[in-house]
DSSP file (Angstrom, degrees, kcal/mol; ACC not computed):
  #  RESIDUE AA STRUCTURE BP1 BP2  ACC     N-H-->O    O-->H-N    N-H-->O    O-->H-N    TCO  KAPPA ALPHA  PHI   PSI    X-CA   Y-CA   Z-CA
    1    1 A X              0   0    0      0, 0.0     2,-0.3     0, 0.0     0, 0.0   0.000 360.0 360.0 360.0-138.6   -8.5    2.7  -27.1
    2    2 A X        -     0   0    0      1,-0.1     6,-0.0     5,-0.1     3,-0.0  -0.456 360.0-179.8 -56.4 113.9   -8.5    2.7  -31.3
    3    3 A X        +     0   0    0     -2,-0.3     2,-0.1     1,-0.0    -1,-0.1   0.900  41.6  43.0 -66.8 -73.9  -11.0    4.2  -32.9
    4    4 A X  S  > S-     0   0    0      1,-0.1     4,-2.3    42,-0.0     5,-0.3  -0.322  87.6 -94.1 -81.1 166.1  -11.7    4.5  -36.6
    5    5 A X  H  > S+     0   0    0      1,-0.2     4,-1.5     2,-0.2    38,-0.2   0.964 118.3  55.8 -50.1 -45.9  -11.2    1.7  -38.9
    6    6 A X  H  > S+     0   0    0      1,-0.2     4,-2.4     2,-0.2     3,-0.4   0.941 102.5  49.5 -63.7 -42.7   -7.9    2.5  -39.8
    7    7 A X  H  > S+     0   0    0      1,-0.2     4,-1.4     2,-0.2    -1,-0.2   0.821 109.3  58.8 -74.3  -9.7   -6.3    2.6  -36.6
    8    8 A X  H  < S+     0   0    0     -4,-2.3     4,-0.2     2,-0.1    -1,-0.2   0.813 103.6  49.2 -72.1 -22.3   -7.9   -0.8  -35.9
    9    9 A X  H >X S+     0   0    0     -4,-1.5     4,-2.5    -3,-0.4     3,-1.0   0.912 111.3  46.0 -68.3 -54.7   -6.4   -2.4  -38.8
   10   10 A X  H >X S+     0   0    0     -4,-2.4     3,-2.5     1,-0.2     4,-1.8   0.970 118.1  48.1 -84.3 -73.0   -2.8   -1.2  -37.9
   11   11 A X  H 3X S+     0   0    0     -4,-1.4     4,-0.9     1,-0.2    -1,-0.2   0.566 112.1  47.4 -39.6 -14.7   -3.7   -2.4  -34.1
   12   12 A X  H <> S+     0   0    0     -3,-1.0     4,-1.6    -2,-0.6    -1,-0.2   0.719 114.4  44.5-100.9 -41.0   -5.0   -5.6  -35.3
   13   13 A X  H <X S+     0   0    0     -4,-2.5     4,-2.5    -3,-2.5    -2,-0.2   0.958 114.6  53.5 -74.8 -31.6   -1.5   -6.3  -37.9
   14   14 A X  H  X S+     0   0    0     -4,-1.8     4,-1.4    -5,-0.2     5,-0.4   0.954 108.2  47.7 -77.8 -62.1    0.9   -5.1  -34.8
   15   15 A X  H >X S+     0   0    0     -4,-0.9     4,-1.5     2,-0.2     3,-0.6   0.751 112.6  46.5 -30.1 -84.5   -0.7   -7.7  -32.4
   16   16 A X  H 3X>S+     0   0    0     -4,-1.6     5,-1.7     1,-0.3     4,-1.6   0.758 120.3  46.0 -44.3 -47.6   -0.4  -10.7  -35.0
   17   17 A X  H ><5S+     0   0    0     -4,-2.5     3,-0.8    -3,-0.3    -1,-0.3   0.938 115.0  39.4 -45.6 -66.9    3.3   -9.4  -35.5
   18   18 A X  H <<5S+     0   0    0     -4,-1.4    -1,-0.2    -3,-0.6    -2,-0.2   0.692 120.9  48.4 -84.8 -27.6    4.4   -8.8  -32.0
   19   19 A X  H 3<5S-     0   0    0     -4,-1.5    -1,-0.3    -5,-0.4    -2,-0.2   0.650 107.8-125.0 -88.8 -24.6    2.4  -12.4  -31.0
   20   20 A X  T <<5 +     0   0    0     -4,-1.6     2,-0.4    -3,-0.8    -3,-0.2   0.975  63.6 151.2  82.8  61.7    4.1  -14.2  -34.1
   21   21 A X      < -     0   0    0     -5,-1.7    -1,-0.2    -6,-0.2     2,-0.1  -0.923  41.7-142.5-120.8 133.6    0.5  -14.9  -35.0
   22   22 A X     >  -     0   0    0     -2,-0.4     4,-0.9     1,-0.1     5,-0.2  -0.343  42.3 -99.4 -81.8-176.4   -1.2  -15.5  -38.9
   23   23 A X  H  > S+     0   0    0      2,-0.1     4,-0.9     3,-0.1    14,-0.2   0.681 124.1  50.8 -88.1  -9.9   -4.5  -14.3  -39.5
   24   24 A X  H  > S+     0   0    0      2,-0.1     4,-1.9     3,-0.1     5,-0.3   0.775 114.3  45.6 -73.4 -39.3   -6.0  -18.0  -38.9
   25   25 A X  H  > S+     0   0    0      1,-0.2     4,-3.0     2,-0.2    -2,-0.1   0.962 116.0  40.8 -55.6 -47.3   -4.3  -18.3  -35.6
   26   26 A X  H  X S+     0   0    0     -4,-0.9     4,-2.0     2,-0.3     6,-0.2   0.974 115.1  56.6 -80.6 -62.5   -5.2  -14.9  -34.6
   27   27 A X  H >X>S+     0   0    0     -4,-0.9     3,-2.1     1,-0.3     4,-1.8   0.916 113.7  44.0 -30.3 -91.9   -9.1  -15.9  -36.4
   28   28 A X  H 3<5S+     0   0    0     -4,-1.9    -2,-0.3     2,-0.3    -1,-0.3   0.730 105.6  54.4 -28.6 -55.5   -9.1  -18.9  -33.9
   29   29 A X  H 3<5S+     0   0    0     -4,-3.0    -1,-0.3     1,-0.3    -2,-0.2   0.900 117.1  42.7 -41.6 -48.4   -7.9  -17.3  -30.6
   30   30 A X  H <<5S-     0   0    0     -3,-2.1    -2,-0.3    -4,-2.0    -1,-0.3   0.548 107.3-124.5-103.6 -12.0  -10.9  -14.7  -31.1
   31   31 A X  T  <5S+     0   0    0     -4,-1.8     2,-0.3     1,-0.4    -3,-0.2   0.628  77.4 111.6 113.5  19.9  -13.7  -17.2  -32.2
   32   32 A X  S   <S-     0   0    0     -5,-0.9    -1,-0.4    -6,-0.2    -2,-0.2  -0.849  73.6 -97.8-123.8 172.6  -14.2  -15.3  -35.2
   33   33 A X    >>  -     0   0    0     -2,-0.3     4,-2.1     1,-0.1     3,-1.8  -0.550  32.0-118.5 -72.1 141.3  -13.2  -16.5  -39.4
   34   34 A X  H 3> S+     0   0    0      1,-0.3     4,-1.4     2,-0.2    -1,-0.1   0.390 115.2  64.8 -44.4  -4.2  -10.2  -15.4  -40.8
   35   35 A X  H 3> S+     0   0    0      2,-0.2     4,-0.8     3,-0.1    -1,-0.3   0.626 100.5  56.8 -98.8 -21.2  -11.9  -13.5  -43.6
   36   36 A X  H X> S+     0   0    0     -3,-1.8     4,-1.7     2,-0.2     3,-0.7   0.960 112.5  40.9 -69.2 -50.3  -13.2  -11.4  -40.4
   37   37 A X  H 3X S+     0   0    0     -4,-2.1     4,-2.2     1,-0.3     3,-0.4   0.946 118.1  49.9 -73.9 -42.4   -9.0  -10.7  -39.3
   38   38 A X  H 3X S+     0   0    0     -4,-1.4     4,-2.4     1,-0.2    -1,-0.3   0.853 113.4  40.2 -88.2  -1.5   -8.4  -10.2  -42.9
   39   39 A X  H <<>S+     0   0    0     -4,-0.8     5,-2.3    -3,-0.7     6,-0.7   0.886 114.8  59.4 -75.9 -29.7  -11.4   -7.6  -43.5
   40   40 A X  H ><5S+     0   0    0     -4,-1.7     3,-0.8    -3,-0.4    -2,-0.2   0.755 106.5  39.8 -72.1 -44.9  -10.3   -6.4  -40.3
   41   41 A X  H 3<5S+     0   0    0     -4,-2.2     2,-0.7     1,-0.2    -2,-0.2   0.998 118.6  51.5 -75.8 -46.4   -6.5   -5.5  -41.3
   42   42 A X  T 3<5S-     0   0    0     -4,-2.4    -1,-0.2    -5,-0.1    -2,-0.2  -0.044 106.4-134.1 -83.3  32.7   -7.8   -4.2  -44.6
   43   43 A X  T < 5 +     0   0    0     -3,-0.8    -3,-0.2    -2,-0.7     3,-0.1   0.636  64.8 132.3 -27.8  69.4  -10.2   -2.1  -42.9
   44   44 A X  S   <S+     0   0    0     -5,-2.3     2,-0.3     1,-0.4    -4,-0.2   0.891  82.5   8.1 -69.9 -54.0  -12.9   -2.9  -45.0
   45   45 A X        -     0   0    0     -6,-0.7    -1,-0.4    -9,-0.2     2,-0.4  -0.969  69.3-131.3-138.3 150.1  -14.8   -3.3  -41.9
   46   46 A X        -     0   0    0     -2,-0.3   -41,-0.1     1,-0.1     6,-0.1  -0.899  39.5 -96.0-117.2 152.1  -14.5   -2.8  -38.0
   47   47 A X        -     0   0    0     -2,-0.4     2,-0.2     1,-0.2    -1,-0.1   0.306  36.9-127.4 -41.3 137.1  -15.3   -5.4  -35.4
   48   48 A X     >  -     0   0    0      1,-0.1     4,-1.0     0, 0.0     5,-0.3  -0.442  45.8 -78.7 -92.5-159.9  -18.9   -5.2  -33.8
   49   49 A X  H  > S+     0   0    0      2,-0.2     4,-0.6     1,-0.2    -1,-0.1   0.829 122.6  50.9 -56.4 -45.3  -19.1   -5.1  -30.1
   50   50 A X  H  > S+     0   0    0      1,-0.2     4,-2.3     2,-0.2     5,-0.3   0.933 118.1  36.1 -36.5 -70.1  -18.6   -8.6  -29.4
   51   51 A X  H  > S+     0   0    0      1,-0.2     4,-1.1     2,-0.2    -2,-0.2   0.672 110.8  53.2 -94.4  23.1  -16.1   -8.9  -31.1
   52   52 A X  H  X S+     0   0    0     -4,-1.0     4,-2.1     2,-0.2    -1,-0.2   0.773 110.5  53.5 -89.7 -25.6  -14.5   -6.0  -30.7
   53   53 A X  H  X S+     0   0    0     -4,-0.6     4,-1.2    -5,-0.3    -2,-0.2   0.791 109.0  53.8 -75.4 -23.6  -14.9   -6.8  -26.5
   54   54 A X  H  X>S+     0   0    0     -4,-2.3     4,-3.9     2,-0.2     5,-0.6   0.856 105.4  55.4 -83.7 -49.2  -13.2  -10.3  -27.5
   55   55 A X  H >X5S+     0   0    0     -4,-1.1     4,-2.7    -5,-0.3     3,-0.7   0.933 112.4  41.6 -44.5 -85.7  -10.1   -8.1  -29.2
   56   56 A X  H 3X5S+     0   0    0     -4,-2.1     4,-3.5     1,-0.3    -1,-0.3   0.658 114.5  46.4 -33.5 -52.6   -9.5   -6.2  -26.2
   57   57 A X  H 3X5S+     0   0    0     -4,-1.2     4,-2.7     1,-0.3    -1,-0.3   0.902 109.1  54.0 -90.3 -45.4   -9.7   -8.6  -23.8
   58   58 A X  H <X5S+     0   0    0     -4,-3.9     4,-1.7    -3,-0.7     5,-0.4   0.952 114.4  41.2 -50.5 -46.9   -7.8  -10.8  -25.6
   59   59 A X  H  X<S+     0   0    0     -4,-2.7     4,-1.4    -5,-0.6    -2,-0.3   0.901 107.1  66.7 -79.8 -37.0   -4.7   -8.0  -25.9
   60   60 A X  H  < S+     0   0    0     -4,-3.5    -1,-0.2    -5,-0.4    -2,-0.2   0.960 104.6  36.1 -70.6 -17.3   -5.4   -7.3  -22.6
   61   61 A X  H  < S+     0   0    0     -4,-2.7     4,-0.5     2,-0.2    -2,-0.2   0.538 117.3  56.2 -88.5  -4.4   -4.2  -10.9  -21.3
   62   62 A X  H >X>S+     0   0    0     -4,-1.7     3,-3.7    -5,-0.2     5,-1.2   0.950 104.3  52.8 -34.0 -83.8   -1.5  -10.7  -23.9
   63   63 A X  T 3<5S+     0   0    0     -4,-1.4    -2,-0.2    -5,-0.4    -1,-0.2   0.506 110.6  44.3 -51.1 -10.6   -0.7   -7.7  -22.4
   64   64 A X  T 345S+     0   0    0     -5,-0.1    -1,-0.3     1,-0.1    -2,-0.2   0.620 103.4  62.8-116.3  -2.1   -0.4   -9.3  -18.9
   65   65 A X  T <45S-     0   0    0     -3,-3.7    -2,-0.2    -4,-0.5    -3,-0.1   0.356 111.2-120.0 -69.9 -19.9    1.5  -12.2  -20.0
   66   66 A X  T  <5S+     0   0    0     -4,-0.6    -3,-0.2     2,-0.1    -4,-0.1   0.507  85.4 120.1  68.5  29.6    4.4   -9.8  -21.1
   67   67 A X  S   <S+     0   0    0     -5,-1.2     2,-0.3    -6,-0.1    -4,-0.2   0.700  75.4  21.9 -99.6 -16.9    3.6  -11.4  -24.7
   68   68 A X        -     0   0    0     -6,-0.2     2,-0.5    -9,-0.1    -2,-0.1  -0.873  61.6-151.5-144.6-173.1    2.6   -7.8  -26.3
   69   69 A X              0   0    0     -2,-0.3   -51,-0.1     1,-0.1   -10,-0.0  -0.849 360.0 360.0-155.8 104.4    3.3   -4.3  -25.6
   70   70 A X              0   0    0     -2,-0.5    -1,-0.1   -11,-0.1   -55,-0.0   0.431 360.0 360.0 -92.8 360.0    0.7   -1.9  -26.7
């Protein structure tokens, strides 16, 4: 999937766009704080494994809901 920080960031702002989502909403769905989603769009930092396995999984039932389009 995404790799480097940056292209997680821009993967991370088009889900909350395409889901109509904030960065708390987004925070909450994935179990993680919102200072994690915003560190995450400003690619300060990328996701560890957890929660990087939580992202995906999460976009993948998005994705099977017809609610995003990767």
């Amino acid at each position: 999937m995404i790799r480097g920080r940056r292209e997680f960031s821009v993967m991370v702002k088009e889900v909350r766009r395409q889901l109509g989502l904030s960065q708390e909403a987004l925070a909450q769905e994935l179990r993680v704080s919102y200072a994690t989603i915003n560190r995450w769009e400003k690619g300060k930092t990328a996701p560890f494994k957890l929660a990087r396995e939580q992202f995906d999984a999460f976009c993948r039932k998005m994705t099977q809901e017809g609610k995003l389009s990767l």
